[in-house]
C-alpha positions as CSV (number, residue, x, y, z in Angstrom):
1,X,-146.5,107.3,5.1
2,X,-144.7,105.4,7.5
3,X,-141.3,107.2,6.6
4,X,-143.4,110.6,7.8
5,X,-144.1,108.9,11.1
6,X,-140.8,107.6,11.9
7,X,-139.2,110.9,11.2
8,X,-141.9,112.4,13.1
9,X,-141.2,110.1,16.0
10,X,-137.6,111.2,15.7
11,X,-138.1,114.7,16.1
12,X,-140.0,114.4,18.8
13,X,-143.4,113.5,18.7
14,X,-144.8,110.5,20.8
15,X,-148.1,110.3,19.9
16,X,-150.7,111.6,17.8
17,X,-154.7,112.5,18.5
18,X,-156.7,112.6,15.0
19,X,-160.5,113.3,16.0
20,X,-163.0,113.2,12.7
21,X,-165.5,115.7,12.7
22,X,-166.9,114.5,9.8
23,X,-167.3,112.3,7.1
24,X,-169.4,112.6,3.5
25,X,-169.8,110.1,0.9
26,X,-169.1,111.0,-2.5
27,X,-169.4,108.0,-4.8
28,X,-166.4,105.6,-4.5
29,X,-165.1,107.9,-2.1
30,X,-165.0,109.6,1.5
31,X,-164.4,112.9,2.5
32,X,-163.4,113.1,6.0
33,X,-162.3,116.0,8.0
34,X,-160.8,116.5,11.1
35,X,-158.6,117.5,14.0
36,X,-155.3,116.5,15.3
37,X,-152.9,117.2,18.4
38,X,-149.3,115.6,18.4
39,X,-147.7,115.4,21.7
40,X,-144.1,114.7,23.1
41,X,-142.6,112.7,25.4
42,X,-144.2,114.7,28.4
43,X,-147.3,114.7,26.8
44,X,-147.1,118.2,26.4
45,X,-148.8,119.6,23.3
46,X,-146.5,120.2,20.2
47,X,-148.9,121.1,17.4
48,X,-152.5,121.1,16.6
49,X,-154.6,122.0,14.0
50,X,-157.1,120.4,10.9
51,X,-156.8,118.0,8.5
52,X,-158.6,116.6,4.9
53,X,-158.6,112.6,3.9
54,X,-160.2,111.3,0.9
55,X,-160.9,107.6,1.0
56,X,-161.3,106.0,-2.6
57,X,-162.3,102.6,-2.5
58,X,-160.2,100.4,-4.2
59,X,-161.0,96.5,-5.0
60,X,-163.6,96.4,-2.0
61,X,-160.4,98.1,-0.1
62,X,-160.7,101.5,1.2
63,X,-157.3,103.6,0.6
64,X,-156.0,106.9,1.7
65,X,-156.3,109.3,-2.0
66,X,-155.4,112.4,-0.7
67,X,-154.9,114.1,2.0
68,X,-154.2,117.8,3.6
69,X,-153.5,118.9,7.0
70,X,-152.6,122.2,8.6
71,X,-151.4,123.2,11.8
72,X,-153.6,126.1,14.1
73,X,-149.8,126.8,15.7
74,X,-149.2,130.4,14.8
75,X,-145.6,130.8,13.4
76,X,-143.2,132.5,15.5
């Protein structure tokens, strides 16, 4: 994951916003769901849009399992 950032940071975004909506238990695992803005430099917004994380918990350690996310942006 932090290969996706760095490139991320690369190309230009500066900071990320992730807002959960909300979470559900399932067993050994969590569904959480959410929002997310990236911004640049400027703070100006560069994308926005959803995401999915499920938890699994993992030796009494919670780990990302999965995960899904999808920008609002329509495409040019």
């Amino acid at each position: 994951m932090g290969d996706f950032w760095k490139g991320a940071y690369e190309l230009g975004v500066k900071r990320a916003k992730l807002e959960t909506v909300e979470a559900e238990s399932a067993g050994d695992q969590i569904v959480e769901v959410g929002t997310f803005t990236l911004y640049g430099a400027d703070e100006s917004v560069l994308d926005n849009g959803k995401y999915i994380v499920v938890w699994k918990q993992e030796g009494g350690d919670w780990k990302l399992y999965r995960d899904i996310w999808n920008t609002s942006v329509a495409a040019n």
